[in-house]
N, C-alpha and C positions, 0 to 999 in steps of 0.2 A: 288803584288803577293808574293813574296818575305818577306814582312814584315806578309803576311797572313799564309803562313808556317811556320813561326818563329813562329807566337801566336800559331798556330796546335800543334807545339812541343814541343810547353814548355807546355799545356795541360798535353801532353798524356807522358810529360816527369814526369811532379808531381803526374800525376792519375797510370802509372803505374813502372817506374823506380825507384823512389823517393817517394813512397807511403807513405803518413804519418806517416800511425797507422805501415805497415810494414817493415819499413825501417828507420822511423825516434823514432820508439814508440812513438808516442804521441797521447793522446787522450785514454791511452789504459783502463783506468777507465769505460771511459763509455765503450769502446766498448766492453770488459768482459761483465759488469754490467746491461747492458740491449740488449743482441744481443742472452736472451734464449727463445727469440720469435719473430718470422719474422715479425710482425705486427708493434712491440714496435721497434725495430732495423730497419726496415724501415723508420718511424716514426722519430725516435734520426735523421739519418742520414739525413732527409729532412732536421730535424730543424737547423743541422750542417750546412747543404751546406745553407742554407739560410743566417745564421749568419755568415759563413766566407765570403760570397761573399757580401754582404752588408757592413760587417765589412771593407772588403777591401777597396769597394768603399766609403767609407766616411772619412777613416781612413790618406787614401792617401793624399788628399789635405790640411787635417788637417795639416798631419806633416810638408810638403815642403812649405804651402803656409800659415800657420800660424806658428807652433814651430818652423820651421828653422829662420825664417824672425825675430821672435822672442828672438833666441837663449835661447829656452825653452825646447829643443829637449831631453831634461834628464828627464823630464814629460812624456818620449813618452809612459813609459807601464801605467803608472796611466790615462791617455787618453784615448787608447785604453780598457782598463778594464771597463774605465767608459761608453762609447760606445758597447763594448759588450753586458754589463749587461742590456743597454736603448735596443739594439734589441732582448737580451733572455726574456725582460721583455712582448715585445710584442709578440714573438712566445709564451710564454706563458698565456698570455690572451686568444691568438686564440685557442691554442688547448685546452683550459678549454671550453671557448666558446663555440666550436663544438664538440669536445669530451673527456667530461669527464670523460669517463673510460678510452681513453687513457693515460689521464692528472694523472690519481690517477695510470694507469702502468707506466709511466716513472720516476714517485717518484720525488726525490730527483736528479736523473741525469740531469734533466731539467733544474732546478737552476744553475747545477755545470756545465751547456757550458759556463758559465761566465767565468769561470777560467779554461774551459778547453783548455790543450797548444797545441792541433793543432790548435786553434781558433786564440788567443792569439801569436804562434810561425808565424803561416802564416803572420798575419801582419805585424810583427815586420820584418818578411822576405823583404817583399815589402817596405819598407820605409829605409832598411839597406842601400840602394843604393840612396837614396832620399834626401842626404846630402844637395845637390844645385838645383838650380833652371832648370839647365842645364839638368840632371837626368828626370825632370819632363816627358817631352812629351816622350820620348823615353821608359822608361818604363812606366808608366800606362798599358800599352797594356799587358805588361810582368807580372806587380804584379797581373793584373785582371785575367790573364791566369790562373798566379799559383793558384792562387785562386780557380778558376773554376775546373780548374785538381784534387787540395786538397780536394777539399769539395766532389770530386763525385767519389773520391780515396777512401773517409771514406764512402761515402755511399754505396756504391760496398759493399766491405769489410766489412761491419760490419752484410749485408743481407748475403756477402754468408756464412758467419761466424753461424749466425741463422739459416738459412738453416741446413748447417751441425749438430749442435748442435743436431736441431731439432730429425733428422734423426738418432742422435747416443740416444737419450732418447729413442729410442726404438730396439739400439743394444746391446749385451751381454756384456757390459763393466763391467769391473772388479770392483767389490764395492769401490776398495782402491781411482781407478781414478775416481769416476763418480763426475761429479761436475766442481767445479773449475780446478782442476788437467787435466780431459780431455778438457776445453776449452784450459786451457794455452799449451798443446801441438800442438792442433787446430792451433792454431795461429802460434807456430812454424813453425809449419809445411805448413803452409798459407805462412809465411816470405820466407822460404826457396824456395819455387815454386817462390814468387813474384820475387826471386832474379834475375832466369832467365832472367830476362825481363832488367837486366842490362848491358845487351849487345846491345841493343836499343841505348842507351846513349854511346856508346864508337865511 
């Protein structure tokens, strides 16, 4: 029971304490870059949570049960990179697959979840502590959590982010800001509220 509250917390600790995109900035490329339509930023944010949580899990036993044992563990980001890029390979088959007019609106962002560093940062998160064998059973539960939390951290956040966007393309925004300039206060301004929530963690 006990270890079942632990995994709850550390969720709801990386989805809303320790928010990636609002706390840790990362990822903040795409989530500008494609979050000026709730369809396309829905979408991003599926394909994220899929590829960090899949990333996690393969990612994990890779390091503690092959590069530790190994002492190859200096390998760990060209690994994981290479592991990324094989499950963004396949979200993007699939959404070409089924839709391609999604596939031709996510552009170029699709490609770049390879390298994008909430993808990339979460794992490397998860395997910092996976030095020895000992680490192993104890966290798994912890790294998949963070995982779960981060992936659904960035997909929140990136819809309400759209959302709002959306909503302000039809408010009286000042010419100077409309654009990029009103997203990036967006976000500030999203950070500053998420902060709140850093009371949670104390």
């Amino acid at each position: 029971m006990n270890y079942f509250v632990t995994f709850l917390l550390a969720i709801v600790s990386s989805f809303l304490v320790d928010n990636v995109v609002l706390s840790r900035f990362y990822g903040i490329c795409s989530f500008v870059g494609v979050s000026n339509r709730v369809k396309s930023a829905a979408s991003m944010g599926i394909a994220v949570t899929f590829v960090i949580v899949l990333a996690a899990l393969v990612s994990w036993p890779i390091y503690v049960f092959i590069l530790v044992p190994a002492e190859l563990t200096f390998m760990d980001t060209i690994v994981y990179i290479l592991v990324i890029a094989s499950l963004v390979q396949v979200v993007g088959l699939v959404v070409k697959k089924f839709s391609p007019s999604l596939y031709k609106a996510l552009g170029i962002y699709l490609p770049l979840i390879t390298t994008n560093c909430a993808v990339l940062g979460v794992v490397q998160e998860n395997t910092a502590k996976g030095a020895s064998y000992a680490y192993a059973a104890a966290d798994f539960g912890t790294a998949m959590a963070n995982a779960l939390g981060t992936s659904v951290g960035f997909l929140v956040v990136i819809v309400l982010m759209a959302c709002i966007r959306t909503r302000l393309e039809a408010a009286n925004t000042p010419k100077a800001f409309k654009g990029l300039p009103i997203a990036l206060i967006t976000a500030a301004l999203m950070a500053l509220a998420f902060m709140g929530f850093q009371g949670i963690g104390a």
